[in-house]
N, CA, C and O atoms as a Maestro MAE file, in Angstrom:
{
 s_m_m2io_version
 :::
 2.0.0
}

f_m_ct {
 s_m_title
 :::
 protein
 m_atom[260] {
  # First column is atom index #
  i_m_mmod_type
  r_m_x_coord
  r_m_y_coord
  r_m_z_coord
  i_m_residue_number
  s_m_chain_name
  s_m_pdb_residue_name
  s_m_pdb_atom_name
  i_m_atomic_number
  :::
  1 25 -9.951 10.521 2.442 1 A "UNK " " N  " 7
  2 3 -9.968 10.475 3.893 1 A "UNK " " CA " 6
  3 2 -11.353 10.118 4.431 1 A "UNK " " C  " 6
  4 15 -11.501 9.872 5.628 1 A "UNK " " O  " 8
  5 25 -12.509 10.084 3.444 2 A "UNK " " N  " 7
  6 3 -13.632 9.421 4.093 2 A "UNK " " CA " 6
  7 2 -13.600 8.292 4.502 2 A "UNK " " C  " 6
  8 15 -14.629 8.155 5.164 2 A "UNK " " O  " 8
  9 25 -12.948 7.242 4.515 3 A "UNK " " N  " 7
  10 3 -13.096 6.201 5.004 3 A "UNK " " CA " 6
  11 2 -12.720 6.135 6.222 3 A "UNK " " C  " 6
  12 15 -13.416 5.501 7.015 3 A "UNK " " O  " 8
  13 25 -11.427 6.831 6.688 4 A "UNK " " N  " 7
  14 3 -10.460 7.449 7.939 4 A "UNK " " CA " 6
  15 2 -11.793 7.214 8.694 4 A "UNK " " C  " 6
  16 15 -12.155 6.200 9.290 4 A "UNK " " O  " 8
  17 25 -12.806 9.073 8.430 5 A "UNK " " N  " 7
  18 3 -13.900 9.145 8.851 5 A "UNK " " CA " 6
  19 2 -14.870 8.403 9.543 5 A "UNK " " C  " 6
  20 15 -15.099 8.588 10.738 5 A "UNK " " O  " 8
  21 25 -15.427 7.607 8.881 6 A "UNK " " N  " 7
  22 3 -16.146 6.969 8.434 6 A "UNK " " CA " 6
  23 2 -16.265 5.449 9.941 6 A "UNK " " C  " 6
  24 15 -17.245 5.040 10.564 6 A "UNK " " O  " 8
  25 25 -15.246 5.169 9.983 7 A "UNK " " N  " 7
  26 3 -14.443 3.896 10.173 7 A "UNK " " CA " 6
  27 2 -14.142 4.339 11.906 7 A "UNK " " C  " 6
  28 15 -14.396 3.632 12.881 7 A "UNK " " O  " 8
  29 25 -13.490 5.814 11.904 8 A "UNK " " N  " 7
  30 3 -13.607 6.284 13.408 8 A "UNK " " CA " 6
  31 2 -15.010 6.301 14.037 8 A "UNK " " C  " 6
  32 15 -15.286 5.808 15.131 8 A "UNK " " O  " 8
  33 25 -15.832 6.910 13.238 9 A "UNK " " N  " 7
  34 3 -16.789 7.135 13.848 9 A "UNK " " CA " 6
  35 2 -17.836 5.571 13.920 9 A "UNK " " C  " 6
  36 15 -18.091 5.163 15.053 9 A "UNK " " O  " 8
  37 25 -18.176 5.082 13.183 10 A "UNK " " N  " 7
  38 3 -18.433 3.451 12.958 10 A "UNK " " CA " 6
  39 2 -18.069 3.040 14.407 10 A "UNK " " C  " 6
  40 15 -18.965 2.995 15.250 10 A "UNK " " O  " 8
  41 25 -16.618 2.699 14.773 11 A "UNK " " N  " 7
  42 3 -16.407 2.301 15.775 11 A "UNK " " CA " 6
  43 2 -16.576 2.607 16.935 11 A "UNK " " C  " 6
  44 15 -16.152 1.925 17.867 11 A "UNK " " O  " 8
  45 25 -17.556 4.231 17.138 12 A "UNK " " N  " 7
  46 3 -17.479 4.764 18.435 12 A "UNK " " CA " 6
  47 2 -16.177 5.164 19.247 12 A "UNK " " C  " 6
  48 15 -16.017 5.045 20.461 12 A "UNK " " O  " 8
  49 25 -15.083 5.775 18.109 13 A "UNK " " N  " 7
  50 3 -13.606 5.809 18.472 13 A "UNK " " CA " 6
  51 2 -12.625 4.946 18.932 13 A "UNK " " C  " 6
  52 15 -11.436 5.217 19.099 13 A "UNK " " O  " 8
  53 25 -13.460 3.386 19.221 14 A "UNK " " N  " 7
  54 3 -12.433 2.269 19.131 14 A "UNK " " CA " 6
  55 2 -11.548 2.708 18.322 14 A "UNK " " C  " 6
  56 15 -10.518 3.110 18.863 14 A "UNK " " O  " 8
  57 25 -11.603 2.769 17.159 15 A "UNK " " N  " 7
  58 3 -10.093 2.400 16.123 15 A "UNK " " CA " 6
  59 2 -9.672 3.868 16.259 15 A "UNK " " C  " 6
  60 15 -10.240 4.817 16.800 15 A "UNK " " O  " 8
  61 25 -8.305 3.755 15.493 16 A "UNK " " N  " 7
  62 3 -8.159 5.286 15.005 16 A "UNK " " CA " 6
  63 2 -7.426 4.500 14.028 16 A "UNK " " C  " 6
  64 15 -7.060 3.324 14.031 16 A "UNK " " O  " 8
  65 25 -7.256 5.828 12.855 17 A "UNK " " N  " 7
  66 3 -6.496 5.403 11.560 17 A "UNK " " CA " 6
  67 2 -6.101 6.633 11.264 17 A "UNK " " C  " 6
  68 15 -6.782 7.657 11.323 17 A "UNK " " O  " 8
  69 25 -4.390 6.462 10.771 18 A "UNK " " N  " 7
  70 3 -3.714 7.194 10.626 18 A "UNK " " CA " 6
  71 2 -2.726 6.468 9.169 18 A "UNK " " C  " 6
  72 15 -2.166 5.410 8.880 18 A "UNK " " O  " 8
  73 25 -2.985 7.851 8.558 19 A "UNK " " N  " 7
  74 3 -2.746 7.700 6.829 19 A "UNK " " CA " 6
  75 2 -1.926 8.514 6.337 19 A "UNK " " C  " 6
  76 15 -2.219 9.588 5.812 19 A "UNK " " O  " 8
  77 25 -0.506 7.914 6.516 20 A "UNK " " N  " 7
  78 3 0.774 8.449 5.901 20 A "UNK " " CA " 6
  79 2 0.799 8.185 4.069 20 A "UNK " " C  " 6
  80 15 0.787 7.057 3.577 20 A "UNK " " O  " 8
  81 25 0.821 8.989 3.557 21 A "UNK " " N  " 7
  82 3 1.032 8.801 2.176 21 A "UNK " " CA " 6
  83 2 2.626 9.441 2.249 21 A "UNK " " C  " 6
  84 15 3.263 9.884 3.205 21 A "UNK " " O  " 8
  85 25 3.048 9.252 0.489 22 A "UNK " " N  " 7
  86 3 4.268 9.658 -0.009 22 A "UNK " " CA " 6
  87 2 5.521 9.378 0.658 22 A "UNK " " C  " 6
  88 15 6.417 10.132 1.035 22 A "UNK " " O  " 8
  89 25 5.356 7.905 0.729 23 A "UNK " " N  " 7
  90 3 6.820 7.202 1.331 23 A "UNK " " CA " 6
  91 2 6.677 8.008 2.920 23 A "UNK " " C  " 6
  92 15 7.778 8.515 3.133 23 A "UNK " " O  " 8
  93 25 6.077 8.194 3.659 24 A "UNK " " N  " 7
  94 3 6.110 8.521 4.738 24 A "UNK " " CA " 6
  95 2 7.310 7.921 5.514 24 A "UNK " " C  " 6
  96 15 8.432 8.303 5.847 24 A "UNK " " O  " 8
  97 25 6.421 6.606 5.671 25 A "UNK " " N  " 7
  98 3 7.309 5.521 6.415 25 A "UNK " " CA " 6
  99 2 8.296 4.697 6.169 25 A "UNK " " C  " 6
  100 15 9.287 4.383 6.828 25 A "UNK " " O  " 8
  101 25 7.592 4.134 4.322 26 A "UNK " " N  " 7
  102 3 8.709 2.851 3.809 26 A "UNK " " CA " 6
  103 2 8.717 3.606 2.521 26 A "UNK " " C  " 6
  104 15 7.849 4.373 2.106 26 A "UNK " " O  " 8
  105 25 9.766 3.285 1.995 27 A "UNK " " N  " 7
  106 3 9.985 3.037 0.775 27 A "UNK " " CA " 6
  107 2 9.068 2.579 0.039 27 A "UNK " " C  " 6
  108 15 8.383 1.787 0.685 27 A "UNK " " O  " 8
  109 25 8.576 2.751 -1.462 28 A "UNK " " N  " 7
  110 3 7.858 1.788 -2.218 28 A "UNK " " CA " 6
  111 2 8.373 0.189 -2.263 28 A "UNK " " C  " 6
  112 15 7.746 -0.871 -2.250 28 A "UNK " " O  " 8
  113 25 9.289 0.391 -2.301 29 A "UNK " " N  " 7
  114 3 10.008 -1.080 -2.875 29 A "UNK " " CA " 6
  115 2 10.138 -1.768 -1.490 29 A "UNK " " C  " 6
  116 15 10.640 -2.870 -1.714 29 A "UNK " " O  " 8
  117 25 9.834 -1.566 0.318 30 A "UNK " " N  " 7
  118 3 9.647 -2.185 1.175 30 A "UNK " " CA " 6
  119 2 8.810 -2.152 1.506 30 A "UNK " " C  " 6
  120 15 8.666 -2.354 2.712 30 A "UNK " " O  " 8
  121 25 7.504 -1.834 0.561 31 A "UNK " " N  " 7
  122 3 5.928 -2.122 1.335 31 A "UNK " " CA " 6
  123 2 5.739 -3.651 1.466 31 A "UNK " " C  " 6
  124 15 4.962 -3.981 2.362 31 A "UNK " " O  " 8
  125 25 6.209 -4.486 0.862 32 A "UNK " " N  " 7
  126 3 5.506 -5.984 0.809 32 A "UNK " " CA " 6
  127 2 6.030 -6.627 2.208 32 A "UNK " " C  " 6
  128 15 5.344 -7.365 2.916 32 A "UNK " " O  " 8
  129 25 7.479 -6.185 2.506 33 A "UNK " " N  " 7
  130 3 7.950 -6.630 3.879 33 A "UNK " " CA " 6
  131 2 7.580 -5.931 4.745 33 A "UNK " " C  " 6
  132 15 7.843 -6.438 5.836 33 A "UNK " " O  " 8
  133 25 6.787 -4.427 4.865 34 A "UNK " " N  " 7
  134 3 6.578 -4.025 6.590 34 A "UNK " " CA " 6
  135 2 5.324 -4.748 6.617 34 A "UNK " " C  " 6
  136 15 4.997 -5.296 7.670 34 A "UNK " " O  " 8
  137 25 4.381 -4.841 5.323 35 A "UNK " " N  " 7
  138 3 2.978 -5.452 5.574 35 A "UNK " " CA " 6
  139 2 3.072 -6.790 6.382 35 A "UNK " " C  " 6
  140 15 2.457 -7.114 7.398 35 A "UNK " " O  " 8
  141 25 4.184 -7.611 5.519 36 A "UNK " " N  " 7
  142 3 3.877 -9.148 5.881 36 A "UNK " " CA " 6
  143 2 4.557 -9.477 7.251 36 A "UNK " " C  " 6
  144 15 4.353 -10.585 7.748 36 A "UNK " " O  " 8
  145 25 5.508 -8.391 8.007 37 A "UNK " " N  " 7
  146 3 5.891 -8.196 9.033 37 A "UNK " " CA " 6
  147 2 5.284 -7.644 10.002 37 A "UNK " " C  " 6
  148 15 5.737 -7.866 11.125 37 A "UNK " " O  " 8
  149 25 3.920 -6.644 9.846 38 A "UNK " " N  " 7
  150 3 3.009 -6.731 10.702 38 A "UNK " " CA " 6
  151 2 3.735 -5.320 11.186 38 A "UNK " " C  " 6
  152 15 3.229 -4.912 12.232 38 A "UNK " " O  " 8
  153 25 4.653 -4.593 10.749 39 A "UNK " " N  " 7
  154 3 4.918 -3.254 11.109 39 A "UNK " " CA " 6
  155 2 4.179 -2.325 10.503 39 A "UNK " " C  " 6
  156 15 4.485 -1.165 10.778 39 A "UNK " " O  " 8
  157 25 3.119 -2.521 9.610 40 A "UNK " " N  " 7
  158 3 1.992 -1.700 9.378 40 A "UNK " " CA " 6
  159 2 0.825 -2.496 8.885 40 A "UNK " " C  " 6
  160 15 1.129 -3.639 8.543 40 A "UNK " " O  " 8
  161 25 -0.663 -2.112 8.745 41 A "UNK " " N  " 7
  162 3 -1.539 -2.542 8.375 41 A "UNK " " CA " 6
  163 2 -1.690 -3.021 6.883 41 A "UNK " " C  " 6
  164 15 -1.833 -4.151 6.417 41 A "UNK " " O  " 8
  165 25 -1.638 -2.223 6.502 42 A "UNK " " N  " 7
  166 3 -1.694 -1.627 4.815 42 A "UNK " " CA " 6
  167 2 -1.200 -1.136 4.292 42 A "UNK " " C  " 6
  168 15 -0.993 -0.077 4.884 42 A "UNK " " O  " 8
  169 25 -0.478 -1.144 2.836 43 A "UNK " " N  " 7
  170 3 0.866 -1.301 2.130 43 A "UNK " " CA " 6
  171 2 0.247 -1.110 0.549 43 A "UNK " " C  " 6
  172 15 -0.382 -1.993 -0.035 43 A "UNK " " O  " 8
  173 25 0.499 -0.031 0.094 44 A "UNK " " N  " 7
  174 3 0.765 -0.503 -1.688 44 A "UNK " " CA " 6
  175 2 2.046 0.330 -2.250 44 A "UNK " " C  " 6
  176 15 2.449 1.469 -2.014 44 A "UNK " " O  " 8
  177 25 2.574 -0.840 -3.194 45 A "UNK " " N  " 7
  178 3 3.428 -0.987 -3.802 45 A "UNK " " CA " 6
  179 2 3.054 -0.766 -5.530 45 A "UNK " " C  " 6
  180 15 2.104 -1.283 -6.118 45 A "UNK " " O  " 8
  181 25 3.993 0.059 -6.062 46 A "UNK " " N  " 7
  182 3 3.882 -0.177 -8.242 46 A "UNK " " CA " 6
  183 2 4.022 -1.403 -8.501 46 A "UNK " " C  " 6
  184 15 4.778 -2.069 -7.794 46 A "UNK " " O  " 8
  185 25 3.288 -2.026 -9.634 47 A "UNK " " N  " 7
  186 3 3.361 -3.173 -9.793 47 A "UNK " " CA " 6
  187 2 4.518 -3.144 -10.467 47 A "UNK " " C  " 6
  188 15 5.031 -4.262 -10.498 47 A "UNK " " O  " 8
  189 25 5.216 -2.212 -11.091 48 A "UNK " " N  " 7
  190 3 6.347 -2.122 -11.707 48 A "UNK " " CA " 6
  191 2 7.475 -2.481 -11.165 48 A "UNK " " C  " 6
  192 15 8.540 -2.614 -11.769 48 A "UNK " " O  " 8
  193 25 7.276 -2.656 -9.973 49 A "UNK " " N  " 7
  194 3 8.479 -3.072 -8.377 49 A "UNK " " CA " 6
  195 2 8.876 -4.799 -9.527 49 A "UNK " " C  " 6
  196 15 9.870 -5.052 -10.207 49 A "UNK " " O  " 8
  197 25 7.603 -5.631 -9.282 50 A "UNK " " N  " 7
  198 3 7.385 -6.857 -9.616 50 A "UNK " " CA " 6
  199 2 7.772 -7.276 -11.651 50 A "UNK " " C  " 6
  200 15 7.601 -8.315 -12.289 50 A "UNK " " O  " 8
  201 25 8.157 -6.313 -11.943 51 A "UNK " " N  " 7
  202 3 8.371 -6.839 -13.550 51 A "UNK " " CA " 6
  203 2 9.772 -7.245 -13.648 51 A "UNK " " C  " 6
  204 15 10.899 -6.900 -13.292 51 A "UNK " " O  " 8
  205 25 9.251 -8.001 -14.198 52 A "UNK " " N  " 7
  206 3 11.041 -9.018 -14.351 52 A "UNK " " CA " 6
  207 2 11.276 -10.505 -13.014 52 A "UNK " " C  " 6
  208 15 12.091 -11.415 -13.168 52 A "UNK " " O  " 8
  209 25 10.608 -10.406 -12.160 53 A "UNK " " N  " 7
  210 3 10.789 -11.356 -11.152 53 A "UNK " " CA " 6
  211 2 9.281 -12.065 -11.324 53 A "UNK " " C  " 6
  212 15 9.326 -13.280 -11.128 53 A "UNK " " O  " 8
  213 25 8.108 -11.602 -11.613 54 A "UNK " " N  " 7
  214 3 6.701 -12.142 -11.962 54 A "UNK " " CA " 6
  215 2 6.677 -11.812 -13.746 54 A "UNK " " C  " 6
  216 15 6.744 -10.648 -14.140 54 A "UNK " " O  " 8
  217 25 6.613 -12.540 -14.354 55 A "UNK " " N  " 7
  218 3 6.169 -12.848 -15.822 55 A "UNK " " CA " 6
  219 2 4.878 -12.196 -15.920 55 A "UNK " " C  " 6
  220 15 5.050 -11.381 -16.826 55 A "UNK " " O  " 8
  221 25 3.928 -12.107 -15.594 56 A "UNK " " N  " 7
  222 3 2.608 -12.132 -15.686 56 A "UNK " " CA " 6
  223 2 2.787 -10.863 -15.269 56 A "UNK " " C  " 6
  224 15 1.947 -10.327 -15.992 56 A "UNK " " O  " 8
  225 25 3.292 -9.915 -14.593 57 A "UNK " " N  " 7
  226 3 3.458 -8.760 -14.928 57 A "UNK " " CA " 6
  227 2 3.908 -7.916 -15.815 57 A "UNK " " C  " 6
  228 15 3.473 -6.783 -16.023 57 A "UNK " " O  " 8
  229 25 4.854 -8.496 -16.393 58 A "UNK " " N  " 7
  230 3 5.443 -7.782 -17.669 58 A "UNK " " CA " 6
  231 2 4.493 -7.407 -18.741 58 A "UNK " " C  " 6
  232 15 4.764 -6.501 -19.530 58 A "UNK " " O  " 8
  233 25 2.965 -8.336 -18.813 59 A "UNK " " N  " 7
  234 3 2.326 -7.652 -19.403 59 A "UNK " " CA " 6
  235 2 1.251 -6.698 -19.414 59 A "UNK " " C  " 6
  236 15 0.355 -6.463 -20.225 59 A "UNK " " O  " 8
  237 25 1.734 -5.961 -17.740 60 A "UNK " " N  " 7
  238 3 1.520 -4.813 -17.888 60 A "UNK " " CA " 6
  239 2 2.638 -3.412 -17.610 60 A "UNK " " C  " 6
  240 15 2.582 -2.385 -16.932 60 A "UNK " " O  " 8
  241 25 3.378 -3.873 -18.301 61 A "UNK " " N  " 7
  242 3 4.327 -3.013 -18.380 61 A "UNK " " CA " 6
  243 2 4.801 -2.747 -19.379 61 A "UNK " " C  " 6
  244 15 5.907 -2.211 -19.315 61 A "UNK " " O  " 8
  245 25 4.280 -2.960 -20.564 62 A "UNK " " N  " 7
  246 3 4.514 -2.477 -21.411 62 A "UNK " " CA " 6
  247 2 4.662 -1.120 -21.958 62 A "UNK " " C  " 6
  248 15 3.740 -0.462 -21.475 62 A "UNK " " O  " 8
  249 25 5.309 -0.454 -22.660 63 A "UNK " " N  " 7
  250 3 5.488 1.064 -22.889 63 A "UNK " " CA " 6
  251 2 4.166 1.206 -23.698 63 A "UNK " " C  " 6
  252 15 3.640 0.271 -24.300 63 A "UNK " " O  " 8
  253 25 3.786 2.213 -23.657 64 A "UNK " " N  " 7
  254 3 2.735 3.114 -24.707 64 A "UNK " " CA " 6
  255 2 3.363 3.570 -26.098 64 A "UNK " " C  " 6
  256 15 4.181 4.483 -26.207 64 A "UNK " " O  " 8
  257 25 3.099 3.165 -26.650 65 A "UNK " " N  " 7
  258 3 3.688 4.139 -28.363 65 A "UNK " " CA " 6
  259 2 2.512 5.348 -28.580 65 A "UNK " " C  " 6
  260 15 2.586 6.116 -29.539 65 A "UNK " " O  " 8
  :::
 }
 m_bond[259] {
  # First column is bond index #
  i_m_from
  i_m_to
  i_m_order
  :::
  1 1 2 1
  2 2 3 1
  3 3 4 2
  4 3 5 1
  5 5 6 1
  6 6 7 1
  7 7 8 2
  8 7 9 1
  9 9 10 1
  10 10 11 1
  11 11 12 2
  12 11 13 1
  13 13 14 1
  14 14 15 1
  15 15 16 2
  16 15 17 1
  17 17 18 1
  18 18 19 1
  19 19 20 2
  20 19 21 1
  21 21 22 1
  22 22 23 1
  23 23 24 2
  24 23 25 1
  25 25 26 1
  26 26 27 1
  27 27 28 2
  28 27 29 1
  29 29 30 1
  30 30 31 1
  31 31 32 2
  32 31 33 1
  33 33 34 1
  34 34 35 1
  35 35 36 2
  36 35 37 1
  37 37 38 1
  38 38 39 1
  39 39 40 2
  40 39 41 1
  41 41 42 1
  42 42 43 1
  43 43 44 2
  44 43 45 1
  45 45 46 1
  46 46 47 1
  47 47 48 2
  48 47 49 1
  49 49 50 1
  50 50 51 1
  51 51 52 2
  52 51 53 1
  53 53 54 1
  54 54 55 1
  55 55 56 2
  56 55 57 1
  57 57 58 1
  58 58 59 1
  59 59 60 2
  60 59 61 1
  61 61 62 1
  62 62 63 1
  63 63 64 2
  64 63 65 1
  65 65 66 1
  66 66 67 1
  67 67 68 2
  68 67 69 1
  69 69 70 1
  70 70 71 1
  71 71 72 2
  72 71 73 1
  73 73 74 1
  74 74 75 1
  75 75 76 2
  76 75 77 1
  77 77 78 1
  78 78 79 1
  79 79 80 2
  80 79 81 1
  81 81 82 1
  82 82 83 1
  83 83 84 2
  84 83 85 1
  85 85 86 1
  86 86 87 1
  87 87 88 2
  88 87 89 1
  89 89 90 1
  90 90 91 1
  91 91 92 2
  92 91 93 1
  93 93 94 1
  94 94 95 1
  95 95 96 2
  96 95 97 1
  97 97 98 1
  98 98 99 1
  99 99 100 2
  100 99 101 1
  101 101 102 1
  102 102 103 1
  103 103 104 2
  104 103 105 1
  105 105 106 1
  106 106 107 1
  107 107 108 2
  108 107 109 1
  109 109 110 1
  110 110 111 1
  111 111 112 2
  112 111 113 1
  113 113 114 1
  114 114 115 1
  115 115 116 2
  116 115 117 1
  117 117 118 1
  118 118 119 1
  119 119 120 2
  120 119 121 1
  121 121 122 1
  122 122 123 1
  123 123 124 2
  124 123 125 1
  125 125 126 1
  126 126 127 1
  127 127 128 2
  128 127 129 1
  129 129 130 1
  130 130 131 1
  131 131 132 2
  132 131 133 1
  133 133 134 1
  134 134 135 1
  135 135 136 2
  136 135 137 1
  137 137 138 1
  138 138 139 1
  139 139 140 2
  140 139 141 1
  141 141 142 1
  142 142 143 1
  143 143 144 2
  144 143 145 1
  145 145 146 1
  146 146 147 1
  147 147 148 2
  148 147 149 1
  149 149 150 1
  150 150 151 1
  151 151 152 2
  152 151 153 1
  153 153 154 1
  154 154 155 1
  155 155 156 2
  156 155 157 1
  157 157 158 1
  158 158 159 1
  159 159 160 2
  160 159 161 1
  161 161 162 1
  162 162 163 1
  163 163 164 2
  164 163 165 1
  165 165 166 1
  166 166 167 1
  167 167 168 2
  168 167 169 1
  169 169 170 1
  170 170 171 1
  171 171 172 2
  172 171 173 1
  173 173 174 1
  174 174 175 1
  175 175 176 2
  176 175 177 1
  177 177 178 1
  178 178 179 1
  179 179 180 2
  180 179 181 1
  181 181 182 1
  182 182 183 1
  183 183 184 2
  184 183 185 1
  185 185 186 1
  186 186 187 1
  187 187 188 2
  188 187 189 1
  189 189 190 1
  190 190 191 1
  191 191 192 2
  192 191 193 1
  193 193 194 1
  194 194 195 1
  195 195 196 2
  196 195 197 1
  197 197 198 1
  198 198 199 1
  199 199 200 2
  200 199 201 1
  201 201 202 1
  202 202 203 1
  203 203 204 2
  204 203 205 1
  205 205 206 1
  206 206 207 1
  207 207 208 2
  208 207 209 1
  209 209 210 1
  210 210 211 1
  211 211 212 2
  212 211 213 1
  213 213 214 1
  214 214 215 1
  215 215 216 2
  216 215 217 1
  217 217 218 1
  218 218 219 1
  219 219 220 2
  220 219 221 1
  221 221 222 1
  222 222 223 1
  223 223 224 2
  224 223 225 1
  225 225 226 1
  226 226 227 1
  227 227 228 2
  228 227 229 1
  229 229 230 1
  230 230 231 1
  231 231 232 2
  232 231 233 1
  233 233 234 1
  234 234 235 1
  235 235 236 2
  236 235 237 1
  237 237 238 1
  238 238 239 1
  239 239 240 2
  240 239 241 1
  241 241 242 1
  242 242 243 1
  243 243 244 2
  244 243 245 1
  245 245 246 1
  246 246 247 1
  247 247 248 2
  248 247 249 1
  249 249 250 1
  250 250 251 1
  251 251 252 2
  252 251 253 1
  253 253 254 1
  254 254 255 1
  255 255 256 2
  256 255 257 1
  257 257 258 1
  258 258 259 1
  259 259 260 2
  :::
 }
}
């Protein structure tokens, strides 16, 4: 939350930032569409969402032995 901080005060209370974690709002698997829809700022998603539809992910998804 230091950045929250940080970022309010920086601005002289221009901004405010408000930081929903744990699927608050979206789903994991609809962060890429509220971002690119502009219904929220900032969005992360498991890259694990992306294995099987991106190649270049699969190799990090590999299991651990």
């Amino acid at each position: 939350m230091e950045i929250k901080e940080t970022v309010e005060h920086a601005s002289g209370g221009e901004l405010k930032i408000e930081i929903c974690d744990s699927a608050q709002l979206y789903k994991d698997s609809d962060a890429h569409l509220t971002v690119s829809s502009g219904a929220v700022g900032m969005g992360a998603s498991s890259l694990t969402l992306y294995a099987g539809a991106i190649p270049a992910v699969d190799f990090f998804c590999v299991p651990l032995s």
